[in-house]
C-alpha positions in Angstrom: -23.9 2.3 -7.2 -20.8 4.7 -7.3 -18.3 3.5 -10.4 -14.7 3.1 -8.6 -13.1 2.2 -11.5 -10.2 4.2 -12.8 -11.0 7.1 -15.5 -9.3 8.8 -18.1 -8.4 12.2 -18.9 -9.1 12.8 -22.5 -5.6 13.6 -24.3 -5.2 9.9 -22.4 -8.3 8.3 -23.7 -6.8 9.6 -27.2 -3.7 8.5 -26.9 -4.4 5.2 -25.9 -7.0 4.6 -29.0 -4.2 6.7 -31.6 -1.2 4.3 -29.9 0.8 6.7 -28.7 3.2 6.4 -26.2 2.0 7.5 -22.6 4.5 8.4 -19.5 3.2 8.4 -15.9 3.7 11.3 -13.6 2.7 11.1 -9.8 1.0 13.6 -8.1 2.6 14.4 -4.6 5.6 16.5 -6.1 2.4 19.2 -6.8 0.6 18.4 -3.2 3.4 17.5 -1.2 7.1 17.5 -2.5 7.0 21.5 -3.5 6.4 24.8 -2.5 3.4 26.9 -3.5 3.7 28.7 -6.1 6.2 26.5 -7.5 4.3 23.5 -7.5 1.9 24.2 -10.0 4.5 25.8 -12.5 6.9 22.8 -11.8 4.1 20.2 -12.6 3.3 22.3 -15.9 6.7 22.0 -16.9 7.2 18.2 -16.4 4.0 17.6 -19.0 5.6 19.8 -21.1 9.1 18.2 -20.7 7.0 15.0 -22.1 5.4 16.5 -25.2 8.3 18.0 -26.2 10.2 14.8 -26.5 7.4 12.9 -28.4 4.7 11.5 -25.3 1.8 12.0 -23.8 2.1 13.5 -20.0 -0.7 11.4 -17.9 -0.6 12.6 -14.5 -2.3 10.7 -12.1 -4.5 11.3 -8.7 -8.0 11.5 -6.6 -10.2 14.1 -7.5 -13.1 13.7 -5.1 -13.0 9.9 -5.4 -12.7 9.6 -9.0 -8.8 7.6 -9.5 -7.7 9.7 -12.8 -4.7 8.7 -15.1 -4.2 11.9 -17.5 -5.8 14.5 -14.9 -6.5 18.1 -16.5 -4.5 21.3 -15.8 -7.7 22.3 -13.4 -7.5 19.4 -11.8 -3.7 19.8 -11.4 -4.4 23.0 -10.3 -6.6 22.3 -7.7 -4.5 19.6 -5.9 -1.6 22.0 -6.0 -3.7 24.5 -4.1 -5.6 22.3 -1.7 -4.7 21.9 2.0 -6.9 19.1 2.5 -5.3 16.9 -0.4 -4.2 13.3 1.3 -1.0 11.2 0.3 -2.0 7.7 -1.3 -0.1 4.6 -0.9 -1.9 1.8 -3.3 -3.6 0.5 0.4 -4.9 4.4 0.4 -6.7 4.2 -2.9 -9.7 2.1 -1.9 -10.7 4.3 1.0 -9.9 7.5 -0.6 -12.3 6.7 -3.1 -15.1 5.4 -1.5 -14.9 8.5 0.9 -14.6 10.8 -1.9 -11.1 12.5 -1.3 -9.1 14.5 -2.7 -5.2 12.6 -3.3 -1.8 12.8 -4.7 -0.5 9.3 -5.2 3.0 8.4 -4.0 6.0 6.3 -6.4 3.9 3.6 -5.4 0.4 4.3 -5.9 1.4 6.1 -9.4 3.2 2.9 -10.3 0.6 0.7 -9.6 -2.3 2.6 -11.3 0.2 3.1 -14.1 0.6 -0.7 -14.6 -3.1 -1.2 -14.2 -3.7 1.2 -17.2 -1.5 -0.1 -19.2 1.6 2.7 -19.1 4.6 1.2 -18.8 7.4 4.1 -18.1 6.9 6.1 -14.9 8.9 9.4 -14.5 9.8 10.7 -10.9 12.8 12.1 -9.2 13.9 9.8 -6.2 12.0 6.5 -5.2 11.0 6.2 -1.6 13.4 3.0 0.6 15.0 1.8 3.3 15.3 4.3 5.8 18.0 5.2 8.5 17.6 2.9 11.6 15.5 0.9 9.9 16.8 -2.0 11.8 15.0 -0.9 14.9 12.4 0.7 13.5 11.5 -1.2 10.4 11.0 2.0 8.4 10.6 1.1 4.8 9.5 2.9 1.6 6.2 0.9 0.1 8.0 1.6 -3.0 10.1 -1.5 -2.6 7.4 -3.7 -2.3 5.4 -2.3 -4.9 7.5 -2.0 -7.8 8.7 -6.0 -6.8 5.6 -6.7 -8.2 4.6 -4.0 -11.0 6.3 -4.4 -14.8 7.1 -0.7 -15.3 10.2 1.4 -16.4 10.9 3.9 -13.1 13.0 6.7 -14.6 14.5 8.2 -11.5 17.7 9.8 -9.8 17.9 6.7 -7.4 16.5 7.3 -4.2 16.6 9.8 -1.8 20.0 10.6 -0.4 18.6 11.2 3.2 17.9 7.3 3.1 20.1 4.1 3.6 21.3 3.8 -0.1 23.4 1.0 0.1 20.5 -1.0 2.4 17.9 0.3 -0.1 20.2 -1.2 -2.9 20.2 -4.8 -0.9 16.6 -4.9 -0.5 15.8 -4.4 -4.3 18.1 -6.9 -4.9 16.1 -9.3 -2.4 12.7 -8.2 -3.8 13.8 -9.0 -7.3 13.8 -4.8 -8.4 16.0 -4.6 -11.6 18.5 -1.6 -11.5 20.5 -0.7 -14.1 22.2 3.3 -14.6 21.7 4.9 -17.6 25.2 5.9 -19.6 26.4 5.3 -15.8 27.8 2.3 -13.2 27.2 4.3 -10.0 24.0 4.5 -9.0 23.0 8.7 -8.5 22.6 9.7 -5.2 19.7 12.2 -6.0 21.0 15.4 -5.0 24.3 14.2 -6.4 26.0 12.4 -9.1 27.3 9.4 -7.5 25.4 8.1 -4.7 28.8 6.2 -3.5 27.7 2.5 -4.6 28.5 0.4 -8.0 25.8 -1.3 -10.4 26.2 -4.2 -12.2 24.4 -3.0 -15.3 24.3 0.0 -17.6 22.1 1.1 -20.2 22.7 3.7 -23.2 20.1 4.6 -24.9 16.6 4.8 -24.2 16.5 2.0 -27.5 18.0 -0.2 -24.9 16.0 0.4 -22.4 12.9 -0.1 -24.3 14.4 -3.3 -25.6 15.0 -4.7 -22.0 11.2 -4.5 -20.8 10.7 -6.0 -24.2 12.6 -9.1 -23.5 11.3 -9.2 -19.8 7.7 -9.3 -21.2 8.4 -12.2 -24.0 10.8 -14.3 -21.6 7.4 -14.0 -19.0 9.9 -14.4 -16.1 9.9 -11.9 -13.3 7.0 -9.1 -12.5 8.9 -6.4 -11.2 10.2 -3.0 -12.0 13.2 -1.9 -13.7 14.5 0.9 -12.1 16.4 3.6 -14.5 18.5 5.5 -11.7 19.2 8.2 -14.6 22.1 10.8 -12.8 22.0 14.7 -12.8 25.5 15.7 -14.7 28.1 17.0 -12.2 27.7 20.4 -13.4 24.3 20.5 -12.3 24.4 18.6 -8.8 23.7 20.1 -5.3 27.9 20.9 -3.9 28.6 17.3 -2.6 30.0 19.2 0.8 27.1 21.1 1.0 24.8 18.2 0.9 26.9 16.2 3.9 26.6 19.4 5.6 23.0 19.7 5.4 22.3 15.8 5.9 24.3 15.6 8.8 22.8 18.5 10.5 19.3 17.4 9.2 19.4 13.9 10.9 20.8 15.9 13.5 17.5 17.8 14.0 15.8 14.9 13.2 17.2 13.2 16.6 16.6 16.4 18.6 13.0 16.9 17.6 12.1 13.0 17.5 10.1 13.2 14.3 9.7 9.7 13.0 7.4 7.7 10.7 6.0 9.8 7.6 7.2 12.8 8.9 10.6 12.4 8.4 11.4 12.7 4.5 9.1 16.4 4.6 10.8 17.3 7.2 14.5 16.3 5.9 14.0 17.9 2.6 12.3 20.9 4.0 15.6 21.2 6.0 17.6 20.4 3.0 15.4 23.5 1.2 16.1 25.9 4.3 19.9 25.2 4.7 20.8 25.1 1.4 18.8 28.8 0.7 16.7 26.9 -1.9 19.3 24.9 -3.9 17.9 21.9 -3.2 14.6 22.6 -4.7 16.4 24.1 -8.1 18.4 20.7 -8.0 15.0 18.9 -7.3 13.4 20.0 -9.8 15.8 19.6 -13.0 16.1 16.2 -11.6 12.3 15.6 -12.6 12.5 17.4 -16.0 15.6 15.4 -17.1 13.8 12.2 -15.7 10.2 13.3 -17.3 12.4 13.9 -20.8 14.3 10.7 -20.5 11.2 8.3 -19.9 9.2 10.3 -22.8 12.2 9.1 -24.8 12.3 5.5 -23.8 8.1 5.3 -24.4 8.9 7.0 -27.9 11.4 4.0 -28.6 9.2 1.5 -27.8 6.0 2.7 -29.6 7.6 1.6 -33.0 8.1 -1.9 -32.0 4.7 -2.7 -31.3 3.9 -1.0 -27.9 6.0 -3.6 -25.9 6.2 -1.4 -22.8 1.7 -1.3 -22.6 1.1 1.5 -24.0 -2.1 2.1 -25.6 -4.6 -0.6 -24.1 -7.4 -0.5 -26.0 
């Protein structure tokens, strides 16, 4: 009988018997979320952005069934260059697997396998939530509902600014999501520094970040995520009048062409990519390396005090 359960690359296997600290890394920015060729270098230097500040990358997706946390750099490779590769949600993974596809796994698929192996930090660039019209159409991220009920650290630049911020902001709240800026009180607005909306908490080291899924795990109250909406510095953002250009025009399109459902945050960013003349994607993608540095840093802090964040399950 085919074994479904979830395997190990094996700089993860060592890792987690050597008790060193692990970050997650999804697999749709190399599928789905870039452009070939840059995919496949971008993904290369995310890992690297964790080594170099003191963790082990585990990227995580289907290779022909198999659910891998730590996947190798041909395995990386070959979702990168695969047209056939499918987008997992956590209700995706059981079919993938049992008919043997090939997947990336979404914020919510990586943070649930994540949680299940015992890796508490998760590095990714904007979380997936409450979309535009939602009220008619019900359009919302599983990302909400997932990290309600997974204990991980999401390093991110809050979510994407082609979403309802402030709505997606309410329905954490509702669901119980903690969110707290780091060395900021305005939650990012991905593209952009300040996403336009205040948070109640901010957090200044990644000590004090470790120290706050430390007490969440010994007080035993509350499952869910705490969201680290970590900002790009202004110097580095996407021009904020070049980003309302390029939304407004984008949901614009959106209208004109009536692309709904999944379709509509590929085809907002590609529009973002096309109007912008590739900014975007230069702005995407130091998002992810400050985010994949940040959350190496927090899983390096908490390794010392005894693994609080579940690293290194035997």
């Amino acid at each position: 009988m085919t074994d479904f359960a979830i395997q190990y690359g094996e700089h993860v296997t060592r890792a987690r018997r050597d008790g060193r600290p692990i970050v997650a890394l999804e697999s749709t920015i190399v599928s789905h979320g870039l452009p070939r060729p840059d995919n496949l270098r971008v993904a290369r230097e995310i890992e690297q952005a964790v080594r170099d500040n003191g963790a082990v990358p585990a990227t995580i997706g289907m290779i022909g069934g198999r659910l891998v946390v730590g996947l190798t750099d041909p395995e990386i490779e070959h979702l990168a260059g695969s047209d056939t590769v499918a987008k997992l949600s956590v209700r995706d993974l059981a079919v993938a697997a049992a008919t043997g596809a090939d997947g990336a796994t979404t914020v919510a698929a990586t943070s649930a396998v994540a949680a299940a192996a015992g890796i508490g930090v998760f590095a990714t660039g904007g979380l997936g939530g409450v979309h535009r019209e939602a009220g008619s159409t019900f359009d919302e991220s599983a990302d909400l509902a997932t990290l309600a009920r997974t204990p991980i650290v999401v390093v991110c630049a809050g979510v994407k600014s082609i979403l309802d911020v402030g709505a997606t902001l309410e329905r954490m709240e509702t669901l119980g999501v903690a969110v707290a800026g780091y060395r900021t009180r305005r939650f990012p607005g991905f593209f952009i520094t300040d996403g336009g909306f205040d948070l109640d908490w901010e957090l200044t080291s990644p000590a004090q970040v470790a120290a706050v899924a430390k007490a969440r795990t010994e007080q035993g109250v509350g499952a869910g995520a705490l969201v680290l909406a970590n900002p790009l510095p202004a110097d580095q953002q996407l021009d904020p009048e070049v980003h309302d250009r390029a939304l407004h025009e984008g949901l614009d399109l959106l209208a004109r062409e009536h692309v709904t459902g999944k379709a509509v945050t590929p085809f907002l960013l590609a529009h973002f990519h096309s109007s912008t003349h590739g900014e975007s994607l230069a702005v995407n993608v130091r998002i992810i390396l400050r985010n994949a540095a940040l959350a190496a840093q927090v899983a390096a802090a908490a390794a010392p005090a005894g693994a609080p964040l579940g690293f290194a399950v035997p």
